[in-house]
N, C-alpha and C positions, 0 to 999 in steps of 0.2 A: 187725547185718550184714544187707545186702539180699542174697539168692543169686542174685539176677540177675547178670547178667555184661553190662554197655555193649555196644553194637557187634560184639562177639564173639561175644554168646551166640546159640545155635542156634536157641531157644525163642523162636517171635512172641511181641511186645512189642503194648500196647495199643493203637491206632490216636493220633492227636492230638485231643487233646479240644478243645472249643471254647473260646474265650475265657470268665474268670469274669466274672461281673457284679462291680459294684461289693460289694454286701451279703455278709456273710460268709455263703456256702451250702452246705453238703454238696452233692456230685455225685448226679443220679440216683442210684437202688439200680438195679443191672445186674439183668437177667431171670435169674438163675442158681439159683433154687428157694429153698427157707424164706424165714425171714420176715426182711421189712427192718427196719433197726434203727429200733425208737421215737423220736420225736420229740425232738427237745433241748430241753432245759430253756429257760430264754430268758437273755436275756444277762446278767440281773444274774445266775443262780444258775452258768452255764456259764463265766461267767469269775473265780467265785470259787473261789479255792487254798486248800483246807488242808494247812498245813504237818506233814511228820511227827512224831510226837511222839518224842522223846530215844532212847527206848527202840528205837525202830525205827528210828531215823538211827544208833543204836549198832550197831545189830543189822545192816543193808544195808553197814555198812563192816566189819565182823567176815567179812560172807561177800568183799568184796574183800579182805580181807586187810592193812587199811590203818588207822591212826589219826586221829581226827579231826584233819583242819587247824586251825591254830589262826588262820586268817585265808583268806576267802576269794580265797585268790591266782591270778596265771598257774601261778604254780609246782605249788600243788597239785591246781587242773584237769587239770594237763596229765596227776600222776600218776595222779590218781582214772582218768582219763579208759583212759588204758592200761590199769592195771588190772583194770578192768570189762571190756576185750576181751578180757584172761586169763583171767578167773574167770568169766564169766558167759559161757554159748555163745548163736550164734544158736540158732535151733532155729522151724522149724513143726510139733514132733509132735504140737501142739495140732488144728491141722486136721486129722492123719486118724485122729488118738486118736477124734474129733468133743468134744470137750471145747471147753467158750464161753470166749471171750477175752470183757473186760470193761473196756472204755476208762478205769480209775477207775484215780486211783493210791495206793491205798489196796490195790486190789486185786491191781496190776501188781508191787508191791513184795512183799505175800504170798508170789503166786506164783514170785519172784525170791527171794526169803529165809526166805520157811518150807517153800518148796517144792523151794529148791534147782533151780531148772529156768531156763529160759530165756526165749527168745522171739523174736521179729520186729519191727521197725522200731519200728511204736506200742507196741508191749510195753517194749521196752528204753529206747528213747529216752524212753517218758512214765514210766517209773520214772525213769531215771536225772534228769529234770527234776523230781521230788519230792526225789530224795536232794539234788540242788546248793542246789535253793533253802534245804532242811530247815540249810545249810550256809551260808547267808548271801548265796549267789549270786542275783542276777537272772535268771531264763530265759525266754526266751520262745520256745513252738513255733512252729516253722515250716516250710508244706506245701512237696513240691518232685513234681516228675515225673522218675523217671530215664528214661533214652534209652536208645532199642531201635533197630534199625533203618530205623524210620518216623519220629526222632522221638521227643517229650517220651510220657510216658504218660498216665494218665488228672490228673483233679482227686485232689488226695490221697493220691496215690500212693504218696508219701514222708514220714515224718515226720523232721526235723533240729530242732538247739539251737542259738537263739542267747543265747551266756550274756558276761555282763558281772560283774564282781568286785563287792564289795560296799566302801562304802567310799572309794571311788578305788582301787582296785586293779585298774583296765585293761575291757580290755576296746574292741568285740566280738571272742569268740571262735564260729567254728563249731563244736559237739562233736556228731557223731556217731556214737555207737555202736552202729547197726543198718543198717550198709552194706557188702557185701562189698568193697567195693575201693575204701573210704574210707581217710584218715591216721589211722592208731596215733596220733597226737599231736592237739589242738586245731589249728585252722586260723585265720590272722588274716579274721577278715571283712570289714575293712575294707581289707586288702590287695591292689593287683593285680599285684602283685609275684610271682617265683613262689618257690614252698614247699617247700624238702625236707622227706622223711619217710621212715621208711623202709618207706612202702609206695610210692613214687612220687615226682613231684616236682608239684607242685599247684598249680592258681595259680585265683582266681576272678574272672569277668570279668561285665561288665554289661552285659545285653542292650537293644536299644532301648525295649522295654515295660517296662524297670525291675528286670527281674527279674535274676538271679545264676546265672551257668553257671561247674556246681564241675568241673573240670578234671583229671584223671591224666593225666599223662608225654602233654600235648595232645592228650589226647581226652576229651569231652564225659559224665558222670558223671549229673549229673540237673541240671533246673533249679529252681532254689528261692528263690520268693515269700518276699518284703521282710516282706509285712505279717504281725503278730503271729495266731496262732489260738490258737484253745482244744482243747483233749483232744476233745470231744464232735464238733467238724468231720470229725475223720477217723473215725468211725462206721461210715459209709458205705463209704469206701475199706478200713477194715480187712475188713466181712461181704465187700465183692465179693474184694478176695484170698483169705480163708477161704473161697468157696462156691464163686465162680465156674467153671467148667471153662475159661474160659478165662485164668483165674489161672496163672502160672508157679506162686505156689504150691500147688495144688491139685495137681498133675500133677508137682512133685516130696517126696521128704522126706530134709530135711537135717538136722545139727547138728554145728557147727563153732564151733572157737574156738581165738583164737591163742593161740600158747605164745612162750615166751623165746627159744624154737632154730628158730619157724615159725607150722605152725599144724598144728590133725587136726582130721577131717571124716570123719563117718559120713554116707554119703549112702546110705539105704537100708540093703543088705549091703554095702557096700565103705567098708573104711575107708582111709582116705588121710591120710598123714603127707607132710607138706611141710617141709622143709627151709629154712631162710633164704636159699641160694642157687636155690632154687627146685625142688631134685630133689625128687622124690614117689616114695613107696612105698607101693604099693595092694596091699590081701589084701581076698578073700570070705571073708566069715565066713560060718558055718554058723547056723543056727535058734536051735545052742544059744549060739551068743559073742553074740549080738547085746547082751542083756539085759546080760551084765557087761561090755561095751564103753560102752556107755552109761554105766555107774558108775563103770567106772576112768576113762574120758577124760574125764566133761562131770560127774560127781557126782550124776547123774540115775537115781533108782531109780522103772522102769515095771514095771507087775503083769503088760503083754503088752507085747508087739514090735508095734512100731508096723506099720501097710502099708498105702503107699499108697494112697489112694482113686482108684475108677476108673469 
């Protein structure tokens, strides 16, 4: 889940970035202090996957809650795909823990299953593209810009799935699992139809440059590039969210994750329970709930109470 909010949100969004070149390139590293992330490996070694091994494809569906499919289907995407917006929260407490995120999904999935914890767009979404494949699935990442009020955001902004069944078993589907105000379900990709869910009604449209503007209840969500990437492109785009001050994530701290009846969100000290029809009940907690609010709601045990960086 992205905590940004489309159009609505309060919080200035990144200016429009300029067109990418042809070559597959990381964006600048923004002037936001430490150090930019090291250089990529080169293509042959950045675009090779290793698959999970048994043990830890057993182990990542144990923390959903779910049995291995026995065929890479629509059917079972679509559960896995829910699922994982149950059981696994978004969460940036990595940013003001100061604790490194590590674009590897070896590592992503660790800290998703041995850690019990969560994550952010490239967190979630480049695990959850280890577990499909580990599953028989085709995925390939792909970068998007969500929309602020200026407009697309930076290069890399976003990371989304596009996953195809193995076998002949369909396909393309969108799956996103690190967007706040993405579909609970897969989304047909190749569709420009529009798309109930029940987080909205969704439809995706194709822009003159080729690229894909993903839609809620007709208003404009991110746009998201056709061509295939690899993990190590969004490098750049993960440290500038992580450092930047002018990162929405830097200057908020969240973690939220939907349930069967809604969804709850600890944003700082207020926690907020959402309703399916949409009512919300918000309390401040005190110093001392914070720590077991994190455990009951998100399964997340921290040594401190996160705060803000400022």
């Amino acid at each position: 889940m992205d905590d940004r909010q489309p159009r609505s949100e309060s919080v200035p969004t990144e200016p429009h970035a300029p067109q990418e070149p042809e070559t597959s390139q990381a964006p600048p590293a923004p002037q936001s202090g430490g150090e930019a992330p090291a250089a990529r490996p080169s293509d042959a070694e950045r675009m090779r996957t290793e698959p999970l091994d048994p043990a830890r494809t057993d182990a990542y569906l144990r923390r959903l809650g779910v049995t291995r499919p026995a065929t890479p289907s629509a059917e079972a995407l679509r559960d896995l795909h829910l699922r994982h917006l149950r059981a696994v929260p978004f969460e940036n407490l990595s940013v003001h823990l100061d604790e490194d995120i590590t674009l590897d999904p070896k590592a992503l999935v660790d800290k998703i299953v041995g850690d019990s914890r969560g994550g952010f767009c490239y967190e979630l979404n480049g695990a959850f593209a280890a577990l499909l494949r580990a599953l028989g699935y085709r995925v390939e990442l792909l970068a998007a810009r969500v929309f602020g009020p200026d407009g697309p955001g930076i290069p890399y902004d976003h990371l989304a799935l596009r996953v195809h069944g193995g076998d002949g078993h369909g396909g393309p589907w969108l799956a996103d699992i690190g967007f706040g105000r993405n579909s609970h379900h897969p989304l047909r990709l190749d569709s420009r139809e529009e798309q109930p869910d029940p987080a909205g009604v969704f439809r995706i449209e194709e822009t003159a440059d080729g690229d894909l503007d993903v839609l809620r209840d007709g208003l404009p969500q991110y746009r998201l590039e056709q061509r295939p990437r690899a993990l190590a492109d969004f490098a750049a785009g993960c440290w500038y969210h992580r450092t930047s001050p002018e990162s929405h994530f830097t200057r908020s701290l969240v973690c939220s994750r939907l349930t069967e009846s809604g969804r709850v969100t600890l944003s700082g000290r207020t926690l907020v329970t959402t309703a399916a029809d949409g009512s919300r009940e918000e309390r401040e907690l005190t110093d001392a709930e914070v720590l077991p609010a994190y455990r009951a709601h998100f399964g997340i045990t921290l040594d401190r109470i996160p705060v803000l960086r400022g």
